[in-house]
N, C-alpha and C positions, 0 to 999 in steps of 0.2 A: 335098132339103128337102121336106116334106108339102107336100102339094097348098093344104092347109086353111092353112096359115101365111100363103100367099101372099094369101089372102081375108083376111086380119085384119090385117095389118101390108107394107109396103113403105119397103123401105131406099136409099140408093143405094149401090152395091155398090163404085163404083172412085170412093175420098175425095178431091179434092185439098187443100182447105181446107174447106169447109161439107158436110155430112151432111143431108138431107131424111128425114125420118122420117113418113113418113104411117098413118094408122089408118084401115082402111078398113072394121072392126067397129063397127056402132051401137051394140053397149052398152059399148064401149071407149072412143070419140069421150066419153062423159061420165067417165070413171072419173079418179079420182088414178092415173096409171101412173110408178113408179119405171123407169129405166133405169141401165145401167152400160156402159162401153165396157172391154172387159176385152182383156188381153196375150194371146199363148199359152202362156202361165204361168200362166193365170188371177187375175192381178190385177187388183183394176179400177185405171185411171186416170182415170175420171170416171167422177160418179151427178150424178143428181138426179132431179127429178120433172116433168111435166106432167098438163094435162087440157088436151083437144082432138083434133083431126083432123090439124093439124097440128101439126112444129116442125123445129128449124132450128137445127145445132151447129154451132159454130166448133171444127174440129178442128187447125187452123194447127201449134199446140204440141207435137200425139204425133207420134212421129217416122214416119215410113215403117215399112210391115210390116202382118203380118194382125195381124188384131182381133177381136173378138166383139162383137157390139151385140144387150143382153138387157134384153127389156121385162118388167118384173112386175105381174100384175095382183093385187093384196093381196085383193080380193073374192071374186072367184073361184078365187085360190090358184093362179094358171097363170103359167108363165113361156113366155118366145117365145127365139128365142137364134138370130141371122142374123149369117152372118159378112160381112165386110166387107175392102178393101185399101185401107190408106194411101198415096199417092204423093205424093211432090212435084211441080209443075207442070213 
């Protein structure tokens, strides 16, 4: 993973139920940022959006397996893409 991702964004990497997603770029902490939690099929099975520094997913419902977790910035046209592992507890 690039050095620089790890400056702008932090995931929690092993899910069991909630996802912490933190933003740790100033000019991001303001923006509309879209997200998607995608398969390795590339489907998503959850989007939506935030603004902030923080947030906090309930992933209870996707089942066990790798994942994708991809933030879009629409303003600056960049996307971030941090993969992630589902477990059950």
């Amino acid at each position: 993973m690039p050095k620089n991702l790890f400056s702008k964004l932090e995931i929690t990497e092993i899910v069991f139920d909630l996802m912490n997603v933190r933003i740790k770029c100033p000019s991001l902490k303001k923006s509309n940022l879209r997200y998607s939690i995608l398969n390795s099929n590339n489907t998503a099975l959850r989007k939506g959006s935030f603004v902030g520094e923080n947030i906090q997913l309930n992933l209870y419902l996707i089942p066990d397996g790798k994942y994708f977790f991809k933030l879009y910035h629409e303003e600056e046209g960049t996307e971030f893409s941090l993969p992630f592992l589902k477990k059950a507890i």
